[in-house]
Steps between C-alpha positions, in 0.01 A plus 500: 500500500486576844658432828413564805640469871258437769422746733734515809479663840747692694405489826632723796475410900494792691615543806861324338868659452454412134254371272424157473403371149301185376412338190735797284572437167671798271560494181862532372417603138613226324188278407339252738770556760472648825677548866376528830452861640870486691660385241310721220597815770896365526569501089292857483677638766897384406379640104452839704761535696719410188345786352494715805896440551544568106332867500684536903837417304427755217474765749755446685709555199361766413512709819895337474491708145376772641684506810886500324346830261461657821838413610698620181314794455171453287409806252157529672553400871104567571354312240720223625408576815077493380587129343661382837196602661278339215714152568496522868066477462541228248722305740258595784198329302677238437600372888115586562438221199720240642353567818177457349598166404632399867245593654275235698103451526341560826202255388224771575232601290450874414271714291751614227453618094551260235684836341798494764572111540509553079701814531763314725508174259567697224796713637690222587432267207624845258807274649466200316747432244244404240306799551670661183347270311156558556244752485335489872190755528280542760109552503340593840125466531268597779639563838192651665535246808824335667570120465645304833774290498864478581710792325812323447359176446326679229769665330718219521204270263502751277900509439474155489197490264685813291846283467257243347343728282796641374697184430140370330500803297860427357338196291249724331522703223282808715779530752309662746363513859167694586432489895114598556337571859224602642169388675242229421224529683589362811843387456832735354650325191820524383595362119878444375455440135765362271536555106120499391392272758118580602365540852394184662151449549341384801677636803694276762342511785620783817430381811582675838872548552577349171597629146410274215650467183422302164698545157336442153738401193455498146714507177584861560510569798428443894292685764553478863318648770448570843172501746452671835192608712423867436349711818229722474152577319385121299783347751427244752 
């Protein structure tokens, strides 16, 4: 059997501070339920910094370790020295993450690969304390031509749609997540795609200064995606 959400619309105003949203509906990956866009964004986003302040806290002790071998005389000072170094990067990522997640929209609409909004997603949500328990692959597909839309807006769907995904995955025996992108013609396409959930068919439709997204569900698995306008050659 399958189960499908209808296609919604994210909409963004330029000219405002921040986006402003209508008619959002995001799936939470439990089935039939959803939350609005702010609320979807507010779970996602106190799951990361959970995670976030974990890995920050496992640093910290370890540059503590490393620190008091330093102070009592280590047998190899520079190697201890090299690994200081080592956890002073990995603490440096990590502010960059949190201020990743901080960080606020400025509501404009840029010409921007699907490749970097996906990159971004999918450094913080390595985050996520269920991401151990899933497989989560990525397949990127043709990138000849830039999409337009809001980068952080962007990103922030597809943590939201990859939380989904990887809760949905949980409840299958395939517990995996494959995130596909690329162009269609003239819109860029995103797919988040639970267990052995298959694409969905027809597309939601992008309109300008929106992203669209739909999600298909069957007995083993879901697929979400995401629609914007692509620019260029076949583009309007």
């Amino acid at each position: 059997m399958t189960r499908s959400l209808r296609p919604r619309a994210v909409r963004v105003e330029s000219g405002m501070n921040d986006a402003t949203l209508e008619t959002d509906a995001f799936p939470t990956g439990k089935p039939g339920d959803t939350r609005s866009y702010a609320e979807a964004w507010s779970v996602v986003s106190e799951t990361l910094v959970r995670g976030i302040a974990h890995a920050l806290s496992n640093r910290i002790a370890t540059i503590g370790t490393i620190a008091e071998l330093l102070r009592v005389g280590g047998d190899d000072p520079h190697a201890m020295s090299e690994m200081l170094g080592i956890e002073t990067e990995r603490l440096e990522d990590l502010l960059e993450q949190m201020r990743a997640l901080s960080a606020r929209s400025a509501g404009r609409m840029e010409a921007m690969r699907l490749s970097d909004a996906v990159a971004g997603a999918m450094a913080l949500h390595s985050y996520h304390p269920e991401r151990r328990s899933v497989t989560v692959t990525v397949e990127p597909g043709d990138e000849s031509r830039p999409v337009l839309g809001d980068p952080l807006l962007l990103q922030r769907q597809l943590l939201i749609l990859l939380d989904a995904a990887t809760h949905a995955a949980l409840s299958h025996e395939a517990r995996t997540v494959r995130v596909r992108f690329g162009l269609m013609g003239k819109v860029g396409v995103a797919r988040v795609i639970a267990g052995n959930g298959h694409d969905t068919g027809a597309l939601p439709e992008s309109v300008p200064g929106a992203i669209a997204h739909a999600m298909a569900e069957t007995d083993t698995g879901v697929a979400y995606v995401l629609v914007l306008p692509a620019l260029g050659a076949g583009a309007e």
